[in-house]
N, C-alpha and C positions, 0 to 999 in steps of 0.2 A: 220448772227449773229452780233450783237451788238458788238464794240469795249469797252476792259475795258477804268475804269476811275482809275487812280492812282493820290491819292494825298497824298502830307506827308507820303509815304510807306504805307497807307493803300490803298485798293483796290477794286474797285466795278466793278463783271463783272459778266458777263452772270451764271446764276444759271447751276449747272451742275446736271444731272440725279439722282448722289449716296449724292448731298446735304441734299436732304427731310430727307434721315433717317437721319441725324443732328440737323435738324431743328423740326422734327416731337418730339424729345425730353424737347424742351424747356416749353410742355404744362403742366401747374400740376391739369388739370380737365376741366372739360365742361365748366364755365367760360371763365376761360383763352381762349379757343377754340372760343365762342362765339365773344369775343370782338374784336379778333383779323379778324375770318373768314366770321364773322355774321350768323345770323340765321339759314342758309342753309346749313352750314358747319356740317354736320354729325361727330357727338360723340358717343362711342368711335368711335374712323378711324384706321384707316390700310394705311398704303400703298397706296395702287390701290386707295383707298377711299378719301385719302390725296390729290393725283395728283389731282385726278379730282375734287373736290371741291376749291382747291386753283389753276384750269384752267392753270394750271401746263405745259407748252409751247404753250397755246393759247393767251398769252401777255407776253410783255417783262419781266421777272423775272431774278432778281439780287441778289447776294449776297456779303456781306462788308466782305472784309478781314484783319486781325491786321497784321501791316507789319510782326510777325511773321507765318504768313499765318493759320492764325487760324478765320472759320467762327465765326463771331461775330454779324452779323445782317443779314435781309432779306426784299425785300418789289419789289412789281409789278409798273409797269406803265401800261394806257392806257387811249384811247380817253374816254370822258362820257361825254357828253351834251357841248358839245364845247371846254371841257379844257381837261389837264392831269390831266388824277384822279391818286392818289398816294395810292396802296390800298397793306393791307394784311403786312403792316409794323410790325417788330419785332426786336427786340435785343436779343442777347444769356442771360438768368437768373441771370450770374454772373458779367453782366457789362452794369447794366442798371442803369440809373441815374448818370452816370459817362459822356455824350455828344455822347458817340455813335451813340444811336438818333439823334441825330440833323448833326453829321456827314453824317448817312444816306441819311437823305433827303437833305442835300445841294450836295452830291453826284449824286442823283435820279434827283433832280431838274438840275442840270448841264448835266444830260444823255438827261433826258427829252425835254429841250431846242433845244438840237441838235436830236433827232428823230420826231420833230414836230413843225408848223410855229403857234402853240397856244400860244394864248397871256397870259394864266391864267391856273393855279393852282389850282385842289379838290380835297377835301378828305373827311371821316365821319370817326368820332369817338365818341364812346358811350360817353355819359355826365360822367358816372362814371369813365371812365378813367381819371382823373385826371394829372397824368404826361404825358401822351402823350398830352394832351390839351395842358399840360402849354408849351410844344418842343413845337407843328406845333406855337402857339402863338407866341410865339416868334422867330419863323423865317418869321414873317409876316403876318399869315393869320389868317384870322379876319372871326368870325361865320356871318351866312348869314341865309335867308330866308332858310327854306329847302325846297328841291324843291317837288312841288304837286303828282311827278309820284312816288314819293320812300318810301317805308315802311320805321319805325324805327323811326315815325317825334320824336315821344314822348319821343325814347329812346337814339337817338342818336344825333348831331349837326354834321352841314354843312360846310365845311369852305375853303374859297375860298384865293387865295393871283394874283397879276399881276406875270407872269414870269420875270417883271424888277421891282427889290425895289431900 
């Protein structure tokens, strides 16, 4: 198991079993579900249905903690075509557009570093997302070709960053 990350009393560690039902909350419809899990992510879900769609201890999955130990965000790593893909990224409904976001990922990218000798950073996120665009963007990563093998060309962008800015 992965060591946490504490910074500034907030907290990113290894996602625990009784998290999902915390997190399975934050969805308010198929939407929301889609963007977050993509296509294959089965709506409504359950449970059982949840784990195994979001590969729920098949990659490292983390969860941020507000130094008063209240889950606030969620998001996976793992290898995909030579880099760390950063996938399945989310904040809690009530603190979103406040940097949580972008705490996440500069958290995820700090774990990530240290579980892997990859030189570079991806992710995909639906064009309509709009504020998740505009975070990964501004922590450096810049849309790219999308790649030939992956569904979604039309609906979603590609975007890549170096693990050194």
């Amino acid at each position: 198991m992965t060591n946490a990350l504490e910074m500034e009393g907030w907290c990113l560690e290894p996602a625990r079993d009784h998290d999902v039902d915390e997190i399975m909350k934050w969805f308010d419809g198929e939407h929301s579900v889609k963007i977050w899990g993509g296509p294959k992510f089965r709506y409504p879900f359950d449970r059982e249905t949840f784990l195994a769609d979001s590969h729920w201890g098949d990659m490292e999955t983390f969860c941020l903690r507000s130094p008063e130990n209240t889950l606030r965000a969620f998001g996976q790593l793992y290898e995909r075509d030579g880099r760390i893909n950063l996938a399945r990224l989310i904040t809690h409904p009530q603190v979103r557009r406040q940097g949580v976001g972008r705490r996440l990922m500069k958290m995820l990218m700090s774990i990530g570093t240290d579980l892997s000798a990859l030189d570079e950073f991806s992710l995909f996120v639906y064009r309509d997302n709009a504020p998740a665009l505009e975070c990964y963007r501004s922590l450096g990563f810049e849309i790219q070709e999308y790649p030939s093998n992956q569904i979604l060309a039309d609906e979603c962008y590609y975007l890549t960053r170096p693990v050194e800015i």
